[in-house]
C-alpha positions in Angstrom: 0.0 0.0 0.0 1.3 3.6 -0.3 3.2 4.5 2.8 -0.2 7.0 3.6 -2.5 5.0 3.7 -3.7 5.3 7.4 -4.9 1.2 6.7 -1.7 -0.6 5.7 -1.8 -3.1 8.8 -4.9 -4.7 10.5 -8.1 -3.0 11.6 -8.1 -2.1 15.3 -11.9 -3.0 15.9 -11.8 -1.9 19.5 -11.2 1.9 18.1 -13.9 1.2 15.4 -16.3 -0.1 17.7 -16.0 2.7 20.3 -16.6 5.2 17.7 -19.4 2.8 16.0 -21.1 1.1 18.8 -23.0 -0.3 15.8 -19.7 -2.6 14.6 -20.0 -4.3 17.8 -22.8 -6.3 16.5 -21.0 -7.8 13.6 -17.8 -8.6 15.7 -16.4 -12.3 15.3 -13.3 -14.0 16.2 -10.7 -15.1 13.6 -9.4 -18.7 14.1 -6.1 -17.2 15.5 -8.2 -15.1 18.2 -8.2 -11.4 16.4 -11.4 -9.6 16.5 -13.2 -9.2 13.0 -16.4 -9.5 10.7 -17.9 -11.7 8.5 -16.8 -10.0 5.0 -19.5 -12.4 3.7 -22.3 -10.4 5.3 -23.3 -7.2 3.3 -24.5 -5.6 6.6 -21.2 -6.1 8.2 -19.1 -4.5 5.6 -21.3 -1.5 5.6 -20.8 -1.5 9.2 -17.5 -1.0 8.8 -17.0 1.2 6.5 -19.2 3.4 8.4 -17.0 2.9 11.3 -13.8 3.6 9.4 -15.6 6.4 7.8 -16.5 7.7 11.4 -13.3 7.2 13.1 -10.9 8.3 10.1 -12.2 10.6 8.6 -14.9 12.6 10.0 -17.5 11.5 8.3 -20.8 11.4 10.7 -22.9 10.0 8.3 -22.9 7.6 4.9 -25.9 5.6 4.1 -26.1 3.8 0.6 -29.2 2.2 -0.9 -29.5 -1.6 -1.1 -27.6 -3.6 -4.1 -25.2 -0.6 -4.6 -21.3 -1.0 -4.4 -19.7 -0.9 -0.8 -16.2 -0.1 -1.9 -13.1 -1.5 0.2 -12.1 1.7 1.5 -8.1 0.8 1.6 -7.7 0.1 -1.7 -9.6 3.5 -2.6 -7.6 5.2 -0.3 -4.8 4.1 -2.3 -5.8 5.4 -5.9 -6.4 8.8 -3.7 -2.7 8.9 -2.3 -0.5 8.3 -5.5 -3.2 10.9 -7.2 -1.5 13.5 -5.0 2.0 12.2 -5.5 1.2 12.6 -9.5 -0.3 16.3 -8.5 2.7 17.2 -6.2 3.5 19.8 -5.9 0.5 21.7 -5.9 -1.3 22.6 -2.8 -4.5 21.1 -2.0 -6.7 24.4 -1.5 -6.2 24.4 -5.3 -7.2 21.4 -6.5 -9.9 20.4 -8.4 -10.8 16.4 -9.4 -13.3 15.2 -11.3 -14.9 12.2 -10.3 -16.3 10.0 -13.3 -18.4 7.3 -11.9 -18.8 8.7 -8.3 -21.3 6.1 -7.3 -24.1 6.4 -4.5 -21.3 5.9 -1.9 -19.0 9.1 -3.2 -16.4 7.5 -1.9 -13.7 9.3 -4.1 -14.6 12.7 -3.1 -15.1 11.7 0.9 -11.4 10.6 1.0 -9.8 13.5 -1.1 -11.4 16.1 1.3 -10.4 14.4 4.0 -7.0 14.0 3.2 -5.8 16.6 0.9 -8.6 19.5 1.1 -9.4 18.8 -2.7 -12.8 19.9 -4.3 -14.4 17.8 -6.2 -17.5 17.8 -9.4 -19.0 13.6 -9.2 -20.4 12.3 -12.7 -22.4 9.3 -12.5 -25.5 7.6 -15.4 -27.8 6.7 -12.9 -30.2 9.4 -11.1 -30.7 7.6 -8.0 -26.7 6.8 -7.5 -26.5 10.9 -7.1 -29.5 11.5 -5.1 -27.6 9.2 -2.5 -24.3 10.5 -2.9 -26.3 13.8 -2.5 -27.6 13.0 0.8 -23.7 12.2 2.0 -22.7 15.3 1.0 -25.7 17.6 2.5 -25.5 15.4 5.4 -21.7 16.4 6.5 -20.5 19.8 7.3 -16.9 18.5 5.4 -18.4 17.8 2.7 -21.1 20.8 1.8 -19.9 23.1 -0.4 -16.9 21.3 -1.6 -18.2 18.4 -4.0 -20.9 19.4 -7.3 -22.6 16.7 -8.7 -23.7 16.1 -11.9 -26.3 13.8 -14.2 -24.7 12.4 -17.6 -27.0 12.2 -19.4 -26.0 9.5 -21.9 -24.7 6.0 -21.5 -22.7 6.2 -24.4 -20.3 9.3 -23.2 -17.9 9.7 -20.7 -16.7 13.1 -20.3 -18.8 14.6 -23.0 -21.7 16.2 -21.6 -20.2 17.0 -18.2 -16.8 19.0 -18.4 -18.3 22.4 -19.4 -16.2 24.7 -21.7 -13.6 26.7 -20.1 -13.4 25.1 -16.9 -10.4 23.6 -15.2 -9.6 20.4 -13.6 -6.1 19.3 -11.8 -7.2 15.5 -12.6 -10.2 13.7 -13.9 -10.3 10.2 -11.9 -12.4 6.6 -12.8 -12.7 3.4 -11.4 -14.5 1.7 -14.7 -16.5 -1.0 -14.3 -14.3 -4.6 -14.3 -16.9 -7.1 -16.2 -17.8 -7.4 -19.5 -21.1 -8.5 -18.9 -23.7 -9.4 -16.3 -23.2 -12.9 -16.4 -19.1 -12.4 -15.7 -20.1 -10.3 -13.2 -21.9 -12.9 -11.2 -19.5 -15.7 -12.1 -16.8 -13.3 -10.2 -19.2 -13.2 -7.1 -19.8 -17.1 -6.9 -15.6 -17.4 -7.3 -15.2 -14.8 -4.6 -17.9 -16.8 -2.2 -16.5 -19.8 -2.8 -13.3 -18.6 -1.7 -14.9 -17.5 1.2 -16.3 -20.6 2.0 -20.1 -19.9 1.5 -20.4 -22.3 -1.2 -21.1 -20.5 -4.9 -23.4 -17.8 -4.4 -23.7 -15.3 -7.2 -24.7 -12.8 -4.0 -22.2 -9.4 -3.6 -21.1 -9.4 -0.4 -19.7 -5.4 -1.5 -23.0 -5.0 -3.5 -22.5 -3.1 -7.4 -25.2 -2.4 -9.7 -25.1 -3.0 -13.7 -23.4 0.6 -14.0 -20.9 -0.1 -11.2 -20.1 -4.1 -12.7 -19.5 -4.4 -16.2 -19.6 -2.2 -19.5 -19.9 -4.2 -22.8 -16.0 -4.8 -23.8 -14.9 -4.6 -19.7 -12.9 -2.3 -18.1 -10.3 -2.4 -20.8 -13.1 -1.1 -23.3 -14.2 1.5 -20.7 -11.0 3.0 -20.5 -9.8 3.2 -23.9 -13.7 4.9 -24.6 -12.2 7.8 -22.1 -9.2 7.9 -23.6 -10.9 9.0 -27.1 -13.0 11.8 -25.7 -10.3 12.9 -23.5 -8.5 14.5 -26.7 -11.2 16.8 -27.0 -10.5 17.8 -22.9 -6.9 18.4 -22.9 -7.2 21.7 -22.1 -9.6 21.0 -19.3 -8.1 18.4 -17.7 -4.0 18.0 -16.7 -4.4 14.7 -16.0 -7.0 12.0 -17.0 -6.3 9.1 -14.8 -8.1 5.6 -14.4 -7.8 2.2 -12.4 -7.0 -0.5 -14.7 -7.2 -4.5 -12.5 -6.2 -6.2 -15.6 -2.9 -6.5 -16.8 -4.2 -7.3 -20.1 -6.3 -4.6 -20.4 -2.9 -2.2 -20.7 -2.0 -3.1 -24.7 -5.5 -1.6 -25.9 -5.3 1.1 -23.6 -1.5 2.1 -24.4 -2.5 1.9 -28.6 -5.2 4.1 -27.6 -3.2 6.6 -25.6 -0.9 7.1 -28.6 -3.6 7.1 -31.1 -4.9 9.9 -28.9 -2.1 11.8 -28.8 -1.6 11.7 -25.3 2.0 13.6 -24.3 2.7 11.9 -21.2 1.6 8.7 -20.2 1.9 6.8 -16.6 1.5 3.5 -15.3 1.5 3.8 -11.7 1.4 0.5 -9.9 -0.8 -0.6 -6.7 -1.0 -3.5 -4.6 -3.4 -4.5 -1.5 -2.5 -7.7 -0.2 -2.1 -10.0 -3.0 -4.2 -8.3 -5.2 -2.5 -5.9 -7.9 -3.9 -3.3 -9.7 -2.6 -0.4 -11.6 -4.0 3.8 -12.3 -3.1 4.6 -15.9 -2.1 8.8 -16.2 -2.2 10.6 -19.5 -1.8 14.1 -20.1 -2.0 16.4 -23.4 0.8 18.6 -22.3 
């Protein structure tokens, strides 16, 4: 993990659980006697993200509908920290992201505040997702003021129809949706149960709807879909940014980078546990 991440070693549940009494009721033992929860149980993980939410960065409140994504909160914590090491060294009172896919859990923008003071304009396709992320925002003092949301409009654009001419952003920033399809979506969740031990279960213990899960052609098609609007936003945006799982995904996207034009290009890696990931940077200048 990057050395800021405030959750590079275990959870310390007894601090979580005295700042969200709530956690307590999720608690179990590991085999090798360290408090935990089961990460099987959708309630649990929501528990404790509110907890960590609570207890790390001042976040009071953070409710999200049923069936939407509960996102691991280290591993976006992460994207969040080598995004300022690729801003350096600008200060954080002038930074402005924008947030493509900012979810109903607006997990992005929570953490940049938090940490670095950055302001933040959220895109997202689906009404609903904003009206909750809404409701986070309005609902905590740290938040009002600092993050805009906005509708767009159609499924087929990325940032067309939500960068406005003549502004400015520092970086743009995307987690794309990972499957290609529903039904790779749901064979992912049975695999990830089964490791679990709950048998094969197409149920998400982290929750994601269609929007959040897949995009016809995967991530890798996502991506290299940003990557041909973004020529149009060079001047809006210093750098477009997105996290890419799949090492395979990085051929298409680098032939799309330099069909695009980009002038600098980035592969910045990331690892949580044994899970590796990767945030791909381009800029026009």
């Amino acid at each position: 993990m990057h050395p800021r991440n405030r959750h590079k070693g275990r959870y310390d549940f007894a601090r979580l659980v005295e700042s969200s009494p709530e956690l307590s009721c999720f608690a179990t033992t590991t085999p090798g006697g360290e408090a935990s929860i089961d990460f099987a149980d959708p309630a649990a993980v929501q528990a404790l993200n509110r907890a960590i939410l609570r207890s790390d960065y001042g976040v009071a409140r953070w409710e999200i509908p049923t069936g939407y994504l509960c996102p691991p909160i280290p591993g976006r914590a992460d994207y969040i920290h080598h995004l300022a090491d690729l801003l350096a060294p600008k200060t954080s009172a002038e930074v402005r992201v924008l947030d493509v896919g900012v979810g109903a859990n607006c997990i992005y923008p929570i953490l940049g505040r938090a940490e670095y003071g950055w302001r933040f304009v959220g895109s997202d396709v689906d009404p609903a997702a904003l009206d909750s992320a809404k409701k986070i925002v309005e609902s905590n003092p740290s938040l009002a003021g600092a993050v805009e949301l906005r509708i767009q409009k159609s499924s087929e654009k990325i940032l067309e129809g939500v960068v406005r001419g003549g502004e400015f952003f520092d970086a743009a920033m995307c987690n794309p949706p990972f499957h290609a399809s529903r039904e790779e979506a749901e064979a992912g969740s049975r695999r990830k149960w089964k490791n679990l031990g709950r048998g094969e279960s197409a149920k998400k213990n982290f929750g994601g709807r269609s929007g959040e899960l897949w995009f016809p052609g995967g991530e890798g098609a996502f991506v290299k879909r940003m990557v041909e609007e973004s020529a149009g936003f060079g001047k809006n945006v210093r750098w477009f940014t997105a996290l890419v799982s799949k090492e395979a995904s990085l051929p298409g996207v680098e032939k799309a980078l330099k069909k695009a034009g980009a002038v600098q290009r980035r592969v910045i890696a990331m690892a949580q546990g044994q899970k590796k990931s990767r945030i791909v940077a381009w800029s026009y200048s």
